[in-house]
C-alpha positions in Angstrom: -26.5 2.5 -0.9 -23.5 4.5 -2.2 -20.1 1.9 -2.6 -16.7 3.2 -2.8 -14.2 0.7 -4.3 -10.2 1.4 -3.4 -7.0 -0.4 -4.6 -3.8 1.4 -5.9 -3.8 2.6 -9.3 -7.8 2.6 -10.2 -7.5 1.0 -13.0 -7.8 -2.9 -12.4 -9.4 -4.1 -9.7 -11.3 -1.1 -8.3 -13.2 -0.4 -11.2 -13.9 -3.9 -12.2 -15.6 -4.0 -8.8 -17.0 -0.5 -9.9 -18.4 -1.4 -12.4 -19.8 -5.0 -11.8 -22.0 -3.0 -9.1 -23.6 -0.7 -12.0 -24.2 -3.7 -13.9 -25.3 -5.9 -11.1 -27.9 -2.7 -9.9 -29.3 -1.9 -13.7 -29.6 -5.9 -14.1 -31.7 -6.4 -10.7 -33.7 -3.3 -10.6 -32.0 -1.2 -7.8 -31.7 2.6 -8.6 -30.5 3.0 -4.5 -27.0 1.3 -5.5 -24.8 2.8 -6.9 -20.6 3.2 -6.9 -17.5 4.7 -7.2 -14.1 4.2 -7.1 -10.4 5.6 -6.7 -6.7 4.8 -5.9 -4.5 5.6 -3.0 -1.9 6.1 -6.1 -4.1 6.6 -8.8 -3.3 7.0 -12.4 -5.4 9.9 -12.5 -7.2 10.4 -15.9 -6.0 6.8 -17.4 -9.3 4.6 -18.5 -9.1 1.3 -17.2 -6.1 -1.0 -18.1 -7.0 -3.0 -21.4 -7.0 -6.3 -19.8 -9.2 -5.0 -17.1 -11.5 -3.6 -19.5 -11.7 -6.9 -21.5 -12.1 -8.7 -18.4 -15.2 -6.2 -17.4 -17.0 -6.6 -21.2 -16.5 -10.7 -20.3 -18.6 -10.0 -16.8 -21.3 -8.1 -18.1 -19.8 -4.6 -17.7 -19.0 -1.0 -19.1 -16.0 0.9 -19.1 -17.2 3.9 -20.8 -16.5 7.5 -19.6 -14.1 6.1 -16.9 -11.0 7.8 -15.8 -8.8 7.0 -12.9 -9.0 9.2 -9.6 -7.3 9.6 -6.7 -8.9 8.7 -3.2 -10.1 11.7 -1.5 -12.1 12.2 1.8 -15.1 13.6 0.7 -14.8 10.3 -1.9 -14.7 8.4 2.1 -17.8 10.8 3.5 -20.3 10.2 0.8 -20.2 6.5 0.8 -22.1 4.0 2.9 -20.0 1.7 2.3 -15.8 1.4 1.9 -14.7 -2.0 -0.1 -10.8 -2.1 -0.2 -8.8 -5.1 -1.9 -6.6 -5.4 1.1 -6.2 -4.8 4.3 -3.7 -2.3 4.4 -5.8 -0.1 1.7 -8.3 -0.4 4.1 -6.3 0.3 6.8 -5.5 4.1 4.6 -9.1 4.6 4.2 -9.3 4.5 8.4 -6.7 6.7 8.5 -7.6 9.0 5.8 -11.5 9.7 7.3 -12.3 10.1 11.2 -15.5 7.8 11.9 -15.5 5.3 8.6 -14.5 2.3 10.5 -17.6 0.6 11.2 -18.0 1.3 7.6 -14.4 -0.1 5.4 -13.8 -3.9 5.2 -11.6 -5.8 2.7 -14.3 -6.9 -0.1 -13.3 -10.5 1.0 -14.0 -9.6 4.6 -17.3 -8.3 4.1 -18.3 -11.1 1.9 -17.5 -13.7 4.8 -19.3 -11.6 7.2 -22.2 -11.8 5.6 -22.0 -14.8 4.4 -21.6 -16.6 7.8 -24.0 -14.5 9.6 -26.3 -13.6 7.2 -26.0 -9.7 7.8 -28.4 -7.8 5.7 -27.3 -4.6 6.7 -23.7 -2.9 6.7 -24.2 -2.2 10.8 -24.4 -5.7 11.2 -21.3 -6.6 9.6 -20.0 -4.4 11.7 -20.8 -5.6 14.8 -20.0 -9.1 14.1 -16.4 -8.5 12.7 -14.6 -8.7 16.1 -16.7 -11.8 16.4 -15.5 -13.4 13.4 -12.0 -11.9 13.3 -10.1 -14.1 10.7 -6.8 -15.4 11.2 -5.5 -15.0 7.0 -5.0 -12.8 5.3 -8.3 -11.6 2.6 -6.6 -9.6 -0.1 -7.2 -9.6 -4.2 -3.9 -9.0 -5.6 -3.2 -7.0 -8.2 -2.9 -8.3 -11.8 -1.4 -5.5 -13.3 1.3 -6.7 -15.7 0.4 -10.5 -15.3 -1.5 -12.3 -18.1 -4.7 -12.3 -19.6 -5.3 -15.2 -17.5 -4.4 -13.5 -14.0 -7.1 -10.6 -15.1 -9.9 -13.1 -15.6 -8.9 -14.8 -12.5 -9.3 -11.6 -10.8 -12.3 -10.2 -12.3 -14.2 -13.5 -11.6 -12.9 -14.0 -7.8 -14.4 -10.2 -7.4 -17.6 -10.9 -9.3 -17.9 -13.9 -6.9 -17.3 -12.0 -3.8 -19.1 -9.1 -4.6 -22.9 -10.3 -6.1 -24.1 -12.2 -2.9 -22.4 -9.5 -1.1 -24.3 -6.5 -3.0 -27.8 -9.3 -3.0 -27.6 -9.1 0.7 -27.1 -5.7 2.0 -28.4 -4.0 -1.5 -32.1 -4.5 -1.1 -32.1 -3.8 2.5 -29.7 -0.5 3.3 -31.9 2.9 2.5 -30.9 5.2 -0.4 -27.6 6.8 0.1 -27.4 9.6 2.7 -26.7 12.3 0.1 -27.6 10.6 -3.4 -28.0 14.4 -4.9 -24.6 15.1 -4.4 -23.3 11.8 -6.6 -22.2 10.8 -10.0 -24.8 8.9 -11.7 -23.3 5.6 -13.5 -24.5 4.2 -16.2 -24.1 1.0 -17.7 -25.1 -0.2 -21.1 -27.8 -2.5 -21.7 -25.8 -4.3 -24.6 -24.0 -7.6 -24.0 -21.5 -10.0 -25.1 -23.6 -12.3 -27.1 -21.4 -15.0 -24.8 -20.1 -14.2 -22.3 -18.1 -16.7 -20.4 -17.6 -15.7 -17.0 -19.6 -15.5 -12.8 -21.7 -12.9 -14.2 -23.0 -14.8 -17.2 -23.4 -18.1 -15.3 -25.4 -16.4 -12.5 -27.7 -15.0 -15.2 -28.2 -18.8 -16.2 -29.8 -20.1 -13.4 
């Protein structure tokens, strides 16, 4: 299963949601996942912003070899899966890409989804999201320029939305329609001798 992450810039959010899915994947044996991610108004080329990095290293993660790109359809075809930070990013991904619909969901969206109907595969949260249409609103907003604080806050609100998300539909979706034709991502198998945040405390139980 091939995710595709989108916020603004790609250099907060998306790639902490990036890159939590390579480390999720190498730490639960599942060579089938794997990710990507870009901005509707990316900084192309810029790594990740330092407090998004930091706040990747404290949940388990790698931002090495990153740079910033900007969304483009054949970024929207290859993916099984679309995970925007809000809805009106997710609304430009249904606009950019005929078809990808059944397909793009806020992260938080598809995280309730699943959660209240136990969907283990990404046509089922489909088919129950006029079901379950929600009257709030399910964005992550962006930290940039906020405090270290706000980045954590962030990073650990994504981790928690996106691990029983990923343990659900992961194990269950078949390889990625055209795997050959993506980037491999790897993480490194070093970490923070303590880390302190969702990531570390799910590896605790």
């Amino acid at each position: 299963m091939h995710v595709l992450f989108v916020c603004n810039s790609n250099v907060c959010r998306s790639v902490i949601a990036e890159r939590l899915t390579v480390a999720f994947a190498a730490d639960n044996d599942l060579p089938g996942l794997t990710a990507e991610s870009a901005g509707t108004r990316a900084l192309v080329g810029f790594p990740a912003e330092p407090l998004a990095a930091e706040t990747i290293a404290g949940l388990g993660g790698d931002t090495a070899g990153f740079k910033a790109r900007k969304l483009a359809v054949e970024m929207v075809d290859r993916a099984d899966l679309v995970l925007t930070m809000t809805e009106a990013l997710r609304e430009q991904v249904c606009d950019l890409a005929f078809g990808v619909a059944p397909r793009t969901f806020t992260l938080a969206e598809a995280h309730r989804i699943a959660k209240v109907t136990g969907a283990k595969s990404i046509a089922a949260l489909h088919s129950a999201r006029d079901d379950l249409a929600y009257v709030g609103r399910e964005n992550i907003a962006d930290p940039i320029g906020l405090s270290p604080e706000a980045f954590l806050a962030v990073g650990d609100r994504i981790a928690e939305l996106l691990f029983p998300l990923l343990g659900a539909l992961a194990p269950h979706e078949p390889t990625a329609r055209t795997a050959d034709a993506r980037p491999g991502l790897v993480i490194a198998h070093a970490r923070p001798q303590q880390p302190t945040s969702f990531l570390a405390a799910q590896r605790g139980r």
